[in-house]
N, C-alpha and C positions, 0 to 999 in steps of 0.2 A: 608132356612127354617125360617120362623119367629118368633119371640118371643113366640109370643101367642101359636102357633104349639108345638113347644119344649115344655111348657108350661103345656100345653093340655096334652101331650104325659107321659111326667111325673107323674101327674095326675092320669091317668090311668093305667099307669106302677103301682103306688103305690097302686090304686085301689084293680088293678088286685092282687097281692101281698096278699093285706089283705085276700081279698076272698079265695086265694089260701090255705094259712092259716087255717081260719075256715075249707074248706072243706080236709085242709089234718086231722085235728083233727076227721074228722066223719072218713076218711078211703083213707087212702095213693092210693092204686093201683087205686081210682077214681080217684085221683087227676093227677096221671099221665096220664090217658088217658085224661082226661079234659085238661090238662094244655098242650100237645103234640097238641091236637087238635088246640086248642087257636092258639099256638103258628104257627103252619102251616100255621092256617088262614090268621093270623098277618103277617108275609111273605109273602104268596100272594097277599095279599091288599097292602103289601107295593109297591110287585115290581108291579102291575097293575099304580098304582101312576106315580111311576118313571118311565114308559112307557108313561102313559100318558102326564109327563112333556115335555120329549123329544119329 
């Protein structure tokens, strides 16, 4: 992984985070399906990646 990747990823971890945030303050049980959601996606795209590496 590259600098810039890790970088990047971090980034958007933190991002993410923030957002998470704000939207738990309007209303938690959204957040959870939001952030489940996210989070699956985030897993699939990853392992599509590491498929596609190999």
């Amino acid at each position: 992984m590259s600098p810039l990747k890790s970088l990047l990823k971090k980034i958007m971890i933190a991002h993410r985070l923030t957002q998470a945030k704000q939207q738990f303050l309007k209303g938690p049980t959204q957040v959870v399906k939001y952030m489940v959601k996210r989070f699956v996606n985030f897993i699939l795209v990853m392992n599509k990646a590491q498929l596609s590496k190999n």
